[in-house]
C-alpha positions in Angstrom: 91.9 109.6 95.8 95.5 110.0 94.8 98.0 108.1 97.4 100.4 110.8 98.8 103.5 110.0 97.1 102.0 110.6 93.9 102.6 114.1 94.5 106.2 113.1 94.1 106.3 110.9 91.8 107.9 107.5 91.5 111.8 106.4 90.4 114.3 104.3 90.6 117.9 104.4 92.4 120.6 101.7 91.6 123.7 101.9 93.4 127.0 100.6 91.5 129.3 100.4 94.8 132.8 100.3 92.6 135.3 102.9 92.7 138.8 103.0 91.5 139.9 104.9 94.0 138.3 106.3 97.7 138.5 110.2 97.2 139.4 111.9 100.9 136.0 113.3 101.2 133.5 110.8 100.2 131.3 109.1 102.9 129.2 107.6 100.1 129.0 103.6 100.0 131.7 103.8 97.4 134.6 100.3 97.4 137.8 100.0 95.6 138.1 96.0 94.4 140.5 94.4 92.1 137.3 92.0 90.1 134.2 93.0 89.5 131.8 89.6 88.2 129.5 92.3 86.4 127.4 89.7 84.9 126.4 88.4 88.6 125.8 91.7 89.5 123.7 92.6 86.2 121.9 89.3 87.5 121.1 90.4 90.8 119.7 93.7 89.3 117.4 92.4 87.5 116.5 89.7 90.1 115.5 92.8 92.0 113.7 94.6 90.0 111.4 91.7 89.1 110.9 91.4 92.8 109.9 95.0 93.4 108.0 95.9 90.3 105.4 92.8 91.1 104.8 94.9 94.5 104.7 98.3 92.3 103.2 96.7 89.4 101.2 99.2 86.8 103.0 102.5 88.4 104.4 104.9 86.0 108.3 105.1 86.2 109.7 109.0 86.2 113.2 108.6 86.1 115.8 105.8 86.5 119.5 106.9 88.4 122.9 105.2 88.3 124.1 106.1 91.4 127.5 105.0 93.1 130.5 104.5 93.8 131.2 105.0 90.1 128.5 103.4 87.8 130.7 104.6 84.6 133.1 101.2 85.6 129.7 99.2 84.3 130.1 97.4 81.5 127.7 99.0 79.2 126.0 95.3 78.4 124.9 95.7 82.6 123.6 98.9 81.9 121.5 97.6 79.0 120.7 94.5 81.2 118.9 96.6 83.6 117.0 99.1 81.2 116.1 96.0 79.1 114.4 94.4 82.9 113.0 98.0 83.7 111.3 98.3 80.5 109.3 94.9 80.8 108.6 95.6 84.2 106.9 99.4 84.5 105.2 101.9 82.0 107.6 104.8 81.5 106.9 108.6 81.3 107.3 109.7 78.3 109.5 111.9 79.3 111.7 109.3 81.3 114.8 110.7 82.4 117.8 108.0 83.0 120.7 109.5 84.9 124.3 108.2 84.9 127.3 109.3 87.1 130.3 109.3 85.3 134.3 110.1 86.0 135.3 112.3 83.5 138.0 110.1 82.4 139.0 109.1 79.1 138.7 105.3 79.8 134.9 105.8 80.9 134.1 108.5 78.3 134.8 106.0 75.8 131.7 103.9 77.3 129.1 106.9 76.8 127.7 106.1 73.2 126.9 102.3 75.0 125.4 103.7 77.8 123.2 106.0 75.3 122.1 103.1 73.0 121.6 101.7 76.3 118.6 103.9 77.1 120.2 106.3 79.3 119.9 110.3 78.7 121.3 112.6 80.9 124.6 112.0 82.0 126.5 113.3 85.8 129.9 113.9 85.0 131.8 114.2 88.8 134.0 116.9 87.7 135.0 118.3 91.4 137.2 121.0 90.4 138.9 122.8 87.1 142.8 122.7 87.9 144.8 119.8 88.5 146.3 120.7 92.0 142.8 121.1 93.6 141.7 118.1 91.6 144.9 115.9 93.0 144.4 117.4 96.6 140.8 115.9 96.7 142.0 112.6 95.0 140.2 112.7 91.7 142.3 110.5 89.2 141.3 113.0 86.4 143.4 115.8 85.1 141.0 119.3 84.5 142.4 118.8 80.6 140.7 115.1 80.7 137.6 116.5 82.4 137.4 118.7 79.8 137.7 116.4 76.8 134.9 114.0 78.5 133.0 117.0 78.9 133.0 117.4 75.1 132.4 113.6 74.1 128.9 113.4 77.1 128.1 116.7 75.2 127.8 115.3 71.9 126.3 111.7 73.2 123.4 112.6 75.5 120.7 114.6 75.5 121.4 116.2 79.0 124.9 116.7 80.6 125.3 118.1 84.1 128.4 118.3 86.5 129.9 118.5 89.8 131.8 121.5 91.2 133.1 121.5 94.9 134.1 124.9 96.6 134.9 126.2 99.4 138.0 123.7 99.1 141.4 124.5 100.5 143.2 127.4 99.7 140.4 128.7 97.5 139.9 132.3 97.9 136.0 134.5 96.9 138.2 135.6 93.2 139.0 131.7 92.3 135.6 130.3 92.9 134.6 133.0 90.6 137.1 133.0 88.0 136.1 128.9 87.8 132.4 129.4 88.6 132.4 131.6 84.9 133.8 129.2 83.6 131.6 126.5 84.1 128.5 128.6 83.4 130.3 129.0 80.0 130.7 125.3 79.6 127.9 124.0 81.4 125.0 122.2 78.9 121.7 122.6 81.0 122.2 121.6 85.0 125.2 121.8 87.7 125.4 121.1 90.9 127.4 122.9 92.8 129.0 121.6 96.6 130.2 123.4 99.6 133.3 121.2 100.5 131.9 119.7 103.7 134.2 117.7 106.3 132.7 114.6 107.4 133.3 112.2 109.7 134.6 108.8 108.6 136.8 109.9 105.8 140.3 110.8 105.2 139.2 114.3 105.2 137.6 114.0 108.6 140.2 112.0 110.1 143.1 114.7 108.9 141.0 117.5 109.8 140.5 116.0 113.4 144.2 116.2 113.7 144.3 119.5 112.7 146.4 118.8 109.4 143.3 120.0 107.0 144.7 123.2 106.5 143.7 126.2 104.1 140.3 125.7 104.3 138.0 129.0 104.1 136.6 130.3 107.6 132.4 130.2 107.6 132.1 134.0 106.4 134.5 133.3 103.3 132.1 130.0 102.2 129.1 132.2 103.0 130.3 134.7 100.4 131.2 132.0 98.0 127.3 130.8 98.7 126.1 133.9 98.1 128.7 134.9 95.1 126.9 131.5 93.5 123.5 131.9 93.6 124.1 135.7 92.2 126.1 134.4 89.2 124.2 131.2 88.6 121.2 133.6 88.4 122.1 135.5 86.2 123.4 133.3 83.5 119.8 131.7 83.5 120.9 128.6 86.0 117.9 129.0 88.5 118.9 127.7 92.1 116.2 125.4 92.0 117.1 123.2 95.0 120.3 124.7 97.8 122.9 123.0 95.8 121.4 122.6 92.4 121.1 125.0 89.2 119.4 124.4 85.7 117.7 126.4 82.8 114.4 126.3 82.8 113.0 122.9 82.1 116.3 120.7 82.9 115.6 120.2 86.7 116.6 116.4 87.8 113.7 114.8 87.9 114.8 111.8 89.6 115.9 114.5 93.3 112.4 115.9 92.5 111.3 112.5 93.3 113.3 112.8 96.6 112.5 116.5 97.3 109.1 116.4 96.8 108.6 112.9 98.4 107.7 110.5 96.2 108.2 106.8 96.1 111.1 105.4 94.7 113.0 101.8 94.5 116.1 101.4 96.1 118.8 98.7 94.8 122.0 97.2 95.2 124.3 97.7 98.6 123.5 100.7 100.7 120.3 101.9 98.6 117.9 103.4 100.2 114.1 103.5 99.2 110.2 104.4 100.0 107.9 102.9 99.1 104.0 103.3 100.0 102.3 99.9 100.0 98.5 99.4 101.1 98.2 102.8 102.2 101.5 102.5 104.4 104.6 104.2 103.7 108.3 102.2 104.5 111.8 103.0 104.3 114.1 100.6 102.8 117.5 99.3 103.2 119.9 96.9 101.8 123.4 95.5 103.5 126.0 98.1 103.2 128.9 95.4 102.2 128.8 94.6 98.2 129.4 91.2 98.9 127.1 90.8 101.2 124.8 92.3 99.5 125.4 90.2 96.3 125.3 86.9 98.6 121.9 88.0 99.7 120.2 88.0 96.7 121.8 84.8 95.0 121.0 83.0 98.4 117.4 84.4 99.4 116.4 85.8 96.1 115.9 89.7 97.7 118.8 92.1 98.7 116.6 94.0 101.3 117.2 94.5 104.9 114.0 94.5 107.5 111.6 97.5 106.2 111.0 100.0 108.9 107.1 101.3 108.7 106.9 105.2 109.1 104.9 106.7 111.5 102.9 110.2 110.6 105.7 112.0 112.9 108.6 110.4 111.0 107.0 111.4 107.5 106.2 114.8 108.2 109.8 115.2 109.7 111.4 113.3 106.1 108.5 115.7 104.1 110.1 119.0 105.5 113.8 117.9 105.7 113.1 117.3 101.9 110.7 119.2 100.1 112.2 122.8 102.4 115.6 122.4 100.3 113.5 123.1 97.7 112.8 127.3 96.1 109.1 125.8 95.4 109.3 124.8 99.3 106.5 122.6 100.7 102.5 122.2 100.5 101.4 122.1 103.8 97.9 120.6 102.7 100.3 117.3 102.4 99.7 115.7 106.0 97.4 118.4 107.2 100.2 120.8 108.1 98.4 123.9 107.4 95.8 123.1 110.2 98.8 122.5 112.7 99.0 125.0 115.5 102.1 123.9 116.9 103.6 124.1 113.0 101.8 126.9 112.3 102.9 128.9 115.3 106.8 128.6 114.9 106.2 129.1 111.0 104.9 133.0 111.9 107.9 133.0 114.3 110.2 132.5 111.7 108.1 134.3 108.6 108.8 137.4 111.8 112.2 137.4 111.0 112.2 137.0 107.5 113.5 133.2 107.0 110.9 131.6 105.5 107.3 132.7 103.8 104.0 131.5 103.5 101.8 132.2 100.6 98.5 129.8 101.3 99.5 126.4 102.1 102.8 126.4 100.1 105.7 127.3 102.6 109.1 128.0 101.4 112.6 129.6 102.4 113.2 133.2 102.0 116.5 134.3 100.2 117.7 135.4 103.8 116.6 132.0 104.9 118.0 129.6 102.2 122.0 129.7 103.7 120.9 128.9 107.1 118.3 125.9 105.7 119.6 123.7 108.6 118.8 126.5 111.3 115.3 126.8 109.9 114.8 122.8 109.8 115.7 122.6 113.3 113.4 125.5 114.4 110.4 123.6 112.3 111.0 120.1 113.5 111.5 121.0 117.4 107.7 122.4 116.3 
């Protein structure tokens, strides 16, 4: 009998923690350094994966992601480095998809054939914004021109080219979003993701905000418009909302967030990663120290880079399950974890299927077009289930 993350699927997530600058509103694990060893990092990378792929041994590997920070500051020799380790360690899909983020920058655009000999295949260009003022007010180094030319270089390198758009930023009003939205549906290759400019706290953004010097930003009816302006447009130019932030033709979904979304397994290393993994029928969450450093000490010193793994609990599961797999348009199969048989679920599911957030067809449960810009609402109505 099939283990339940196989439903998911299985990948892996490497974090590059290197930036050359901290943008205002990123509250990723992102650090700006002035030397990077990157052959003692490419070492501890593949130190790692040896160490995990003998506990995962013989599992097919969906998709690989170079996560950051900004994994286009990798030498391109790392980047072979790892594929060269991940390809002696697991059998590959054939269909494998290996993900890169990438500045849109000239200096890193000139990296992309490397990173495609490489192995990698889709590239994640962090484009942000299409004019230079919005792009300097959220701290991008790039100019919308060398966006643009980078945009044209990952085109003709890689199979698969997606990017980053943030709205809802200061200033914007419904007619700009659209006027840049067009245009991106006009450049865009086969996938974007597309951000509501969210404040958190911890960053620049969050601190200025507190102080109440954030200013311009639109009130929640204006980003609620722009939500719904880009799920209409995205639509109709063929880019299905697959997932609440993410569009693609048909066919050119990520499948490494699938692995998140539908909760798979997947390996999570260098500082800050994340993971799950289900070992002898018991599924854990993973962790690694936050501090690069650190991290990097960890593994030369004790030959793994992993905090202590937490077991989860059926509860804790069925809690990540919905938090994930509802963010989905496909939604959730109940049948996972014996939902459909839950009265307690099952009861505040009709509740909300009543007033038209979510519907259930069988055991497959998912949000409703009413229900998808109030996701969070709906979550917290299931989980206080």
């Amino acid at each position: 009998m099939p283990e339940d993350w196989e439903a998911g699927g299985f990948g892996l997530y490497l974090h590059w923690p290197f930036c050359q600058a901290k943008c205002p509103y990123c509250d990723f694990n992102s650090h700006v350094v002035a030397q990077i060893d990157q052959q003692a990092w490419a070492r501890a990378y593949v130190s790692e994966i040896a160490r995990l792929g003998a506990e995962t041994e013989g599992r097919v590997l969906r998709s690989v992601f170079f996560g950051g920070g900004t994994p286009s500051l990798m030498d391109p020799e790392v980047v072979d480095a790892v594929m060269t380790a991940v390809r002696a360690t697991w059998p590959m899909a054939n269909d494998i998809e290996i993900t890169l983020e990438a500045n849109p920058t000239s200096v890193e655009a000139g990296r992309f054939a490397g990173y495609r000999d490489a192995g990698v295949n889709r590239v994640s260009l962090g484009v942000q914004a299409l004019n230079d003022a919005d792009l300097k007010a959220l701290g991008r180094l790039h100019s919308a021109q060398e966006a643009m030319a980078a945009f044209d270089i990952a085109r003709d390198v890689f199979e698969r080219v997606s990017f980053d758009l943030i709205y809802a930023r200061q200033g914007q009003s419904l007619a700009d979003w659209e006027a840049e939205l067009n245009r991106a549906l006009q450049l865009a290759v086969d996938h974007l993701s597309l951000y509501q400019l969210t404040i958190e706290d911890g960053t620049a953004f969050g601190d200025r905000y507190a102080l109440g010097k954030l200013r311009g930003l639109p009130d929640e009816d204006a980003a609620a418009d722009m939500y719904a302006m880009t799920q209409a447009m995205t639509a109709e130019a063929g880019f299905v909302g697959y997932e609440v932030s993410n569009h693609a033709v048909a066919g050119a979904e990520s499948l490494h967030n699938q692995i998140y979304w539908r909760y798979g397994d997947y390996v999570g290393i260098g500082p800050g990663a994340h993971g799950r993994l289900t070992l002898g029928g018991q599924r854990y969450a993973t962790q690694t120290p936050l501090a690069p450093m650190e991290w990097l000490a960890q593994v030369q010193r004790e030959g793994q880079g992993e905090l202590a793994r937490e077991a989860l609990d059926h509860d804790a599961q069925v809690a990540e399950f919905l938090l994930m797999g509802m963010r989905l348009r496909e939604g959730v199969d109940l049948s996972r974890f014996g939902l459909q048989g839950d009265e307690k679920y099952i009861s505040k599911i009709n509740d909300l299927a009543d007033i038209g957030m979510v519907r259930l067809d069988g055991a497959q449960l998912c949000l409703t077009a009413q229900g998808r810009p109030v996701l969070n609402a709906v979550l917290r109505a299931l989980l206080e289930a």
